[in-house]
N, C-alpha and C positions, 0 to 999 in steps of 0.2 A: 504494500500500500504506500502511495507517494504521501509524503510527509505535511500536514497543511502547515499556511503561514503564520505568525503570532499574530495576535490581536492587535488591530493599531489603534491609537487614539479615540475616544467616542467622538464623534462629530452628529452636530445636528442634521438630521437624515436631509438628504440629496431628495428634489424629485428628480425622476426618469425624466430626461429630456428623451427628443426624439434623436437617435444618432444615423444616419447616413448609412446605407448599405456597404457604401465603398469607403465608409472613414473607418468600419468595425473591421473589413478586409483587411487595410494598410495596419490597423492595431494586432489584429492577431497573424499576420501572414509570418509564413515561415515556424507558427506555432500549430495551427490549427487546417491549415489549408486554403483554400477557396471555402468561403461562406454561402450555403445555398441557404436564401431566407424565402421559409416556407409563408409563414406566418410576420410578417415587418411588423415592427411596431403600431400600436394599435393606439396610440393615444393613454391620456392620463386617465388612471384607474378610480374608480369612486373614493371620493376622498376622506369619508367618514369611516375612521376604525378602531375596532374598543379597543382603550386602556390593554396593554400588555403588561402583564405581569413576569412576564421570562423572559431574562436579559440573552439578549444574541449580541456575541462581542462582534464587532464591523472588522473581517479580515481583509489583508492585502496581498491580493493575488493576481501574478499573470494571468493572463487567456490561458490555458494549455497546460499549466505548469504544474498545475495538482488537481485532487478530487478532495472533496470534500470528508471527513474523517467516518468511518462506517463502523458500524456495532454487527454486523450481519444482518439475517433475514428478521423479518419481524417473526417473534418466539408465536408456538400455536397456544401459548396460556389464556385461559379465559380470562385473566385479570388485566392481561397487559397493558391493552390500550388502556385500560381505566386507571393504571398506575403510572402509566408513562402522559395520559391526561392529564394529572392532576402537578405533573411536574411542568409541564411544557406549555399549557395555556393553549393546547391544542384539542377543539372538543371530541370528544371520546369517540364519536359517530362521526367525525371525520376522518379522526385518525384509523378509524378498521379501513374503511374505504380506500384510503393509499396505501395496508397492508394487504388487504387483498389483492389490490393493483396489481403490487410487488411480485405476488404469489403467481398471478395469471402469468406474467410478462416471464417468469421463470418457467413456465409450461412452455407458453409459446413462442418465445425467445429467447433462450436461456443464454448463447452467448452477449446480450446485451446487456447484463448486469446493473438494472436500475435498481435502486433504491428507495422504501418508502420513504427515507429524510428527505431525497431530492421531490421526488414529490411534493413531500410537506415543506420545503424551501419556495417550491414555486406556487403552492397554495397559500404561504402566509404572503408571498408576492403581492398577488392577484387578488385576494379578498379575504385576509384575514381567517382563511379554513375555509370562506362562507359565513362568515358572523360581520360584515361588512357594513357600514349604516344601518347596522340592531337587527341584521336577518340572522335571524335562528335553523338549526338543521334538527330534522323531525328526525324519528327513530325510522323509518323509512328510506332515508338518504336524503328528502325531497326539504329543497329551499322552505322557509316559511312565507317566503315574495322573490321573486327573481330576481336580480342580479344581472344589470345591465348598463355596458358603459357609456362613454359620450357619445355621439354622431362623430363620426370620423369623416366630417363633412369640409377639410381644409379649413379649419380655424388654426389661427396660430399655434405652433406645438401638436399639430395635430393632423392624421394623412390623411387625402380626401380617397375614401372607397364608395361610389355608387352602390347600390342596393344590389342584392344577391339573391336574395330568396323569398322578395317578398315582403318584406317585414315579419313571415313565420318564425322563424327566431327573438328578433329582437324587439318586434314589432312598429317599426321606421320602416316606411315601403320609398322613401328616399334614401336614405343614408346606411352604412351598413356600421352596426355597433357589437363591442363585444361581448360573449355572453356568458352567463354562470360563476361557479365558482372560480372555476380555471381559466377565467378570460378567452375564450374561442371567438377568433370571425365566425360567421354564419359558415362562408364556405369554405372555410376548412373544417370544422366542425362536421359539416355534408360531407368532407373526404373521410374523414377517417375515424369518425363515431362511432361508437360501439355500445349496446345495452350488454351494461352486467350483470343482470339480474338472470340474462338470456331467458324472460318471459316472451318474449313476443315482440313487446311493445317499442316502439322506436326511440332510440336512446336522445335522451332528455339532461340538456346543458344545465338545466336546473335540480341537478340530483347527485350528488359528491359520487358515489358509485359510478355513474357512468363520466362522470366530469374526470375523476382519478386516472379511471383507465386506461379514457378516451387519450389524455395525456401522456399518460404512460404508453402505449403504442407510438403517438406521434414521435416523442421522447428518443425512445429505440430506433424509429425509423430514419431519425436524422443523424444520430451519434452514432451510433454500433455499437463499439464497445462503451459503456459509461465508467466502466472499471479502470481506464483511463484518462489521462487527463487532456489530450485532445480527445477524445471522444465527447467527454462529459461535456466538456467546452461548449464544441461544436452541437450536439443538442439543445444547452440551454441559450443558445447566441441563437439559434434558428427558432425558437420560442420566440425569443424578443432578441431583436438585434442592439443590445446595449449592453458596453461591457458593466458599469453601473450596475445594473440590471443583474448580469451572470455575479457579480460579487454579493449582492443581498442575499439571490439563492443559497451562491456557495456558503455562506456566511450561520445563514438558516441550518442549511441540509446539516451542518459541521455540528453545531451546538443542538440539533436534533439528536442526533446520533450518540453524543457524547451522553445527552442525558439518559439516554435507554440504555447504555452500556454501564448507568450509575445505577442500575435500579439492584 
């Protein structure tokens, strides 16, 4: 396992600017490769989020240069997630959902090597778990109210995507905004969606199970191996092209992990 960075200084959190396809290129090139950006930056995330109670120290880290510190697979104990909850400020119902994720993505891609922390790095990203502007998650999976971002209609800091699907997603039949808990565009969400429940029913951005997983595939599909550190990179850079952005995760995913390995 490559060795992560010391903690640096706390600074008052950065927003995500929007960064340039070819400016994250020139930052990571010769670490990470050529950047194929599935998903570009989608704009500022809703900006109400509860109070944290679990400090995440702000590491400094190359593009490329490590992965995030791992505890292994999520254990099959029935208490886990509710013991690793009550440490991490991660609600309990969402943290199975990114263990399960883990689990699947191990069947069906096991040289991809994702991790529920990275997961749960890019869910405290994107919305807080889903506890984002006071949305609660039901014992179901399912949002208490959706979870929907700006118009990504060309306002300053912000890309312009015409409409995709409708408004069925996001419900803007102008503009196309992002959705759930994991922040999905409408059509990438359409590409590469997946119900985890495997009822039937058409996987639903508004439901941490299938938002996790849905993630978790995308995740694999862009990095390979995540077990590495251009790997990892180059996944969570193709999420959101900001390196910004990949340092919170990695930052998240790290003191995730460490707390599970504390328990």
């Amino acid at each position: 396992m490559e060795t992560p960075p010391e903690p640096r200084a706390r600074k008052a959190r950065l927003r995500r600017l929007i960064t340039p396809t070819v400016l994250i290129v020139a930052l990571v090139a010769g670490v990470i490769g050529t950047l194929i950006v599935l998903d570009a930056t989608r704009g500022p995330r809703p900006e109400s989020r509860a109070p944290e109670r679990f400090e995440v120290p702000e590491l400094d880290v190359a593009p490329g240069a490590a992965v995030p510190f791992t505890a292994g697979a999520a254990p099959a104990a029935a208490d886990w997630a509710g013991r690793l909850a009550g440490k991490t400020d991660i609600p309990e119902r969402t943290l199975r959902a990114y263990a399960v994720a883990e689990a699947e993505m191990v069947a069906r891609a096991p040289g991809c090597r994702l991790s529920w922390a990275t997961l749960a790095g890019v869910g405290r990203a994107e919305s807080h778990h889903g506890r984002i502007n006071g949305t609660d998650v039901a014992e179901d999976g399912q949002l208490s109210r959706p979870i929907i971002g700006v118009a990504l209609d060309g306002s300053p800091g912000v890309r312009a995507i015409r409409d995709t699907d409708n408004g069925r997603l996001d419900g803007d039949p102008e503009w196309d905004r992002a959705v759930g808990h994991m922040q999905f565009l409408p059509s990438t969400w359409t590409r590469w969606a997946v119900r985890a429940s495997g009822d039937g029913q058409p996987p639903d951005p508004q439901n941490v199970d299938d938002a996790a997983l849905t993630a978790a595939r995308y995740l694999c599909a862009s990095g390979g191996n995540l077990a590495t550190g251009k790997g990892w990179w180059k996944a969570v850079l193709t999420y959101n092209a900001s390196v910004a952005y990949g340092r919170d995760v990695f930052s998240a995913a790290d003191a995730y992990a460490r707390a599970a390995a504390a328990l």
